[in-house]
VEXROGU-111174 format. One record per atom (N, C-alpha, C): residue in three letters; x, y, z. Coordinates in steps of 0.1 Angstrom, whole numbers, plus 2048, in hexadecimal, padded with zeros to 3 digits. Layout:
# residues N
ALAXYZ/...
END
This chain:
# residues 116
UNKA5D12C9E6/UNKA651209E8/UNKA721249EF/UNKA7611B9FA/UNKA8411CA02/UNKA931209F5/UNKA961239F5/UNKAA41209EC/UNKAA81129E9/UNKAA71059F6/UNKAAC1009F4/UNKAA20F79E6/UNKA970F99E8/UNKA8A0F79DB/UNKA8D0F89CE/UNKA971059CF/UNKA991099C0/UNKAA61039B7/UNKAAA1069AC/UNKAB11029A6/UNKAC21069AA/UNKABD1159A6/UNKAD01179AE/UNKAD51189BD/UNKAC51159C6/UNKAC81139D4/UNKACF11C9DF/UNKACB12A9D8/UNKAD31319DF/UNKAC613F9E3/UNKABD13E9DE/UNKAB614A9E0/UNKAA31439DB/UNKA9C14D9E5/UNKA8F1439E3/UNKA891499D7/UNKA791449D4/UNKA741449CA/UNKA661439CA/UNKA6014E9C7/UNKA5014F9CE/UNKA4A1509B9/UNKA3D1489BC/UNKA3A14B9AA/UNKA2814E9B0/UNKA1F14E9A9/UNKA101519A9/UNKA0F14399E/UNKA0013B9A7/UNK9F812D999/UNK9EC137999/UNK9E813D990/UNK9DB142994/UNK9CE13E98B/UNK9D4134980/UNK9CA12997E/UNK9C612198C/UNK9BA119986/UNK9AD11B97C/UNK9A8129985/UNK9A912A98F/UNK99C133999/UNK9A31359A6/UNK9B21379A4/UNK9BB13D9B2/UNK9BE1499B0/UNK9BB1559A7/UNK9C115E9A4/UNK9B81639B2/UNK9AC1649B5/UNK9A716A9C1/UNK9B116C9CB/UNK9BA15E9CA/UNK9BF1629D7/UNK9CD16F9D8/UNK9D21759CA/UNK9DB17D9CB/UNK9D218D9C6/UNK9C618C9C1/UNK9BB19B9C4/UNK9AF1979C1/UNK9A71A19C8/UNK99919F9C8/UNK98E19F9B7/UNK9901909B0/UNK98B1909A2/UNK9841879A5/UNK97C18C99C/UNK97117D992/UNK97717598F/UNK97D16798E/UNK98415B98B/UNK976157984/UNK976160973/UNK971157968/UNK97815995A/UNK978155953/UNK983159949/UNK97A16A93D/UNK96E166941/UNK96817293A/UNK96917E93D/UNK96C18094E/UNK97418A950/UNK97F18C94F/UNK982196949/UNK99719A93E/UNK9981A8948/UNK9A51AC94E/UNK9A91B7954/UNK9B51BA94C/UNK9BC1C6950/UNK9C71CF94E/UNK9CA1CF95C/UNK9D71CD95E/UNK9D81D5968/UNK9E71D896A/UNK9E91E0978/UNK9F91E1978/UNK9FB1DC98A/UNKA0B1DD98A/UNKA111D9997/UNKA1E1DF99A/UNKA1D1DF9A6/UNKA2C1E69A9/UNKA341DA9B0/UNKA3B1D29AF/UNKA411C99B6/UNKA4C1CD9BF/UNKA501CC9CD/UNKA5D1CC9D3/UNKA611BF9D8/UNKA6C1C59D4/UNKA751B49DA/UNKA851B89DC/UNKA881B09E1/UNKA991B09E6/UNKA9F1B69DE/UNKAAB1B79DD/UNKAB21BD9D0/UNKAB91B09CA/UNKABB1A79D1/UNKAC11979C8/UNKAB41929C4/UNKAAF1909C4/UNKAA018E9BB/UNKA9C1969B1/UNKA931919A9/UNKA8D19399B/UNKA7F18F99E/UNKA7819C999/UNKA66196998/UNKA6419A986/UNKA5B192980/UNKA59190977/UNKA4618B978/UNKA4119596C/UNKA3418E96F/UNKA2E18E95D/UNKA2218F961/UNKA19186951/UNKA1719594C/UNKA1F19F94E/UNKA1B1AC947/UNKA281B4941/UNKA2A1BE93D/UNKA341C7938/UNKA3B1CC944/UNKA491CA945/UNKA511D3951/UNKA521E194C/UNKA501EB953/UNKA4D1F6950/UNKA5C1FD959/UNKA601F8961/UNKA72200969/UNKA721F6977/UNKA801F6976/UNKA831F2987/UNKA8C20198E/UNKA8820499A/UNKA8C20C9A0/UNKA912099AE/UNKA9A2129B4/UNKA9F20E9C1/UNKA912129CA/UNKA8E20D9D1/UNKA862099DB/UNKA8A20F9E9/UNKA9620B9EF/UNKA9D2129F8/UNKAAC20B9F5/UNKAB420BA00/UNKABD2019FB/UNKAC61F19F9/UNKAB91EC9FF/UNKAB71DC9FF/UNKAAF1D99F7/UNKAA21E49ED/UNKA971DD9E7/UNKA941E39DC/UNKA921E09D3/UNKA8D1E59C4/UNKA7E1DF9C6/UNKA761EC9B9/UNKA6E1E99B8/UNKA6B1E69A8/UNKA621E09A5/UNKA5E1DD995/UNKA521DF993/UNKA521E898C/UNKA421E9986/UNKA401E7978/UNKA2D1DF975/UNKA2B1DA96D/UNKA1E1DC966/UNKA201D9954/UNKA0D1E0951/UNKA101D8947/UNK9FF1D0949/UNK9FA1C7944/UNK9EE1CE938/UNK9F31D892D/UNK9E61DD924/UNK9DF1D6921/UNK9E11C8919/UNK9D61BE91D/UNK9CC1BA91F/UNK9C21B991F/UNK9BB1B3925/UNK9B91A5925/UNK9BB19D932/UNK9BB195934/UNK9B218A93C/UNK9AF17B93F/UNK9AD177947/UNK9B0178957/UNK9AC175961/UNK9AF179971/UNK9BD16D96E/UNK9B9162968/UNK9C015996C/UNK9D1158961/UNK9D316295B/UNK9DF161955/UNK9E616D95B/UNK9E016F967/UNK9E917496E/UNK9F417397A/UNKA03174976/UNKA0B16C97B/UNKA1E177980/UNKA2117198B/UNKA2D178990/UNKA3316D996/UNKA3E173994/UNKA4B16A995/UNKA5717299A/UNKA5E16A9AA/UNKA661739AE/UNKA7616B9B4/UNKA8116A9AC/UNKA8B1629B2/UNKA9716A9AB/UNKA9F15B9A7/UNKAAB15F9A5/UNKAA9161996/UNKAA216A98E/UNKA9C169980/UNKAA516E975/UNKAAA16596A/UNKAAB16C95C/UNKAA216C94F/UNKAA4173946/UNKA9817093E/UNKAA617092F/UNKAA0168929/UNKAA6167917/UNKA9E16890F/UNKAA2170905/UNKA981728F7/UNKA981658EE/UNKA8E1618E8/UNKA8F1568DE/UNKA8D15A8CF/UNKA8A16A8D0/UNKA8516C8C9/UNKA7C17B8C9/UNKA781858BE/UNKA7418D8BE/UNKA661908C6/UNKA601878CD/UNKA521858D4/UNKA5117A8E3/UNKA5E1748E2/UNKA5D1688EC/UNKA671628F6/UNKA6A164900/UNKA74163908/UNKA6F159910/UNKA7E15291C/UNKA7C14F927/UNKA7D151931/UNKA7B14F940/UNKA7F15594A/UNKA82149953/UNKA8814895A/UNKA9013C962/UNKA9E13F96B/UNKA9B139971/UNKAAB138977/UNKAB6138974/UNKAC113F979/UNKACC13F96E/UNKAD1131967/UNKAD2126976/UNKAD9119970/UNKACF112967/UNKAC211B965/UNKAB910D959/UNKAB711894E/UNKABB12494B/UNKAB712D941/UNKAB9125937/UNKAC711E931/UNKACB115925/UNKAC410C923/UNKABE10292E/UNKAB20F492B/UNKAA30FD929/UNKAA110592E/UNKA9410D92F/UNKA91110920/UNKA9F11A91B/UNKA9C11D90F/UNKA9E114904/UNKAA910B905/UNKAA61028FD/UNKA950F48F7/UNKA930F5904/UNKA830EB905/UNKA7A0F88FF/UNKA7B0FF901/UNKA6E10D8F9/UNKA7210B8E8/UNKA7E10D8EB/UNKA831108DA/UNKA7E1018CF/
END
């Protein structure tokens, strides 16, 4: 999404729908739910950006000196299709010992409040 798409309007915002049967299009899977994977990822992205995905962050490191990278592991096993990344202006809040949210800075407070 453009920045101007997003909520604080200042930086863009790329996310993965990989329901029902689009996960194909981000790696080469079986789009059925009986197939469950593990897997991991190394994400790069800008340094004003945040990627966040449907697995454990494992470190962010400098990349060079415009880009970090994030890497991720999903022990898991999972469906193709609850696999998911997300990359913007990102914060995340705990709600709790097992459950957080992730959102934009200016909606973290409505985000977490509607979960709660």
């Amino acid at each position: 999404m453009s920045p101007s798409q997003t909520a604080g309007g200042v930086l863009p915002y790329f996310y993965t729908q990989c329901e029902d049967i689009n996960c194909r299009t981000v790696a080469p899977l079986q789009d059925t739910p009986s197939n469950r994977v593990t897997y991991s990822a190394n994400v790069i992205t800008q340094n004003n950006l945040v990627a966040k995905m449907s697995a454990n962050e494992t470190g962010v490191v400098a990349y060079n000196s415009t880009h970090n990278t994030a890497s991720f592991y999903c022990a898991i096993p999972i469906p193709n299709y609850l696999m998911a990344i997300a990359v913007g202006d990102l914060v995340y809040r705990s709600l709790g010992r097992r459950v957080g949210v992730i959102t934009e800075p200016s909606q973290i407070d409505f985000v977490a409040q509607e979960l709660a």
